[in-house]
Phi, psi and omega in degrees: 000131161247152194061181208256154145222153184214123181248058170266125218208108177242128178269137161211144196238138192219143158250200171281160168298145166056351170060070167275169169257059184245058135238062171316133196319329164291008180230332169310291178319308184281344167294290184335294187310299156342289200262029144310295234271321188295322176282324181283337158317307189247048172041065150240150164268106174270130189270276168227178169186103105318184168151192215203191228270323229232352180175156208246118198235150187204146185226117152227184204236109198266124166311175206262019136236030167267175173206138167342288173293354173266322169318316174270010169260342182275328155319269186313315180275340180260003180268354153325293195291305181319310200293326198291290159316337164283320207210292192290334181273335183315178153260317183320292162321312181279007186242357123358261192284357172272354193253341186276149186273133160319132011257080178248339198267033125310335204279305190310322139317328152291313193293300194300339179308308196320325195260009162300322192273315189254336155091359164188166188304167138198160182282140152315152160273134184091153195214186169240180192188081143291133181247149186264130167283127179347307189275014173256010183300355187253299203305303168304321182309298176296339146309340158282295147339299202267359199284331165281017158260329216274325177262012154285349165246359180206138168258203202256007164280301150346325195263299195297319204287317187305333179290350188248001137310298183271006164246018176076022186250094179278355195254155160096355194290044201211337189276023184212119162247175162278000000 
């Protein structure tokens, strides 16, 4: 054989700081997009990405010289400085969310506590990273795909204790809070 092949596949979920609901669509869709550019920039296989006001799902496929975790620092950590600059610092970005509609103006209200608490956007710490088998990659795709339909019946604690039903990870149940 030459050369390398690797079929590793990670689904991975991250949320907002305190898993406030402040991403509303006009500000999601150009994150998505962010991080189309960002995985292509930084040689990642980005599969899909979605996610809903409060957290984010993501499938990408990793090369035999990559890591999860660097994959998601290049995701995660640079979409913070993005999110600031575009939007939370913006006059433009604030006027986003004072222009959202029901029921999008609860957000707004979330967004100014926030930056009243925190003084800028930033991710909860720590994500989840599951891996998909190859012949399950339509299936996660689609499950990624499907996520503002899929959390209008399950939130997102509901959504983490199933996933951590079907990977076995019973230790550690204290690492998912509210």
């Amino acid at each position: 054989m030459r050369g390398n092949y690797t079929a590793v596949y990670i689904h991975a979920i991250w949320t907002t700081k305190y898993r406030l609901p402040i991403l509303p669509k006009p500000i999601r869709y150009p994150l998505f997009e962010h991080f189309r550019e960002t995985a292509k920039d930084k040689e990642i296989d980005l599969r899909i990405v979605n996610g809903v006001e409060d957290h984010v799902h993501c499938l990408f496929r990793l090369s035999s010289t990559q890591t999860y975790a660097w994959v998601l620092q290049m995701l995660k950590g640079g979409s913070s400085n993005w999110l600031n600059e575009q939007y939370f610092e913006q006059p433009a970005g604030r006027k986003i969310m004072e222009n959202a509609k029901a029921p999008e103006q609860k957000l707004q209200r979330y967004w100014e506590k926030y930056l009243a608490e925190v003084g800028r956007f930033s991710w909860q710490d720590g994500y989840g990273a599951l891996s998909v088998s190859p012949q399950n990659v339509g299936k996660a795709t689609r499950y990624i795909f499907n996520q503002e339909k899929h959390h209008l019946e399950k939130s997102l604690q509901a959504e983490w204790k199933l996933f951590r039903h079907y990977s076995d990870l019973n230790e550690g149940e204290d690492n998912v809070k509210d």
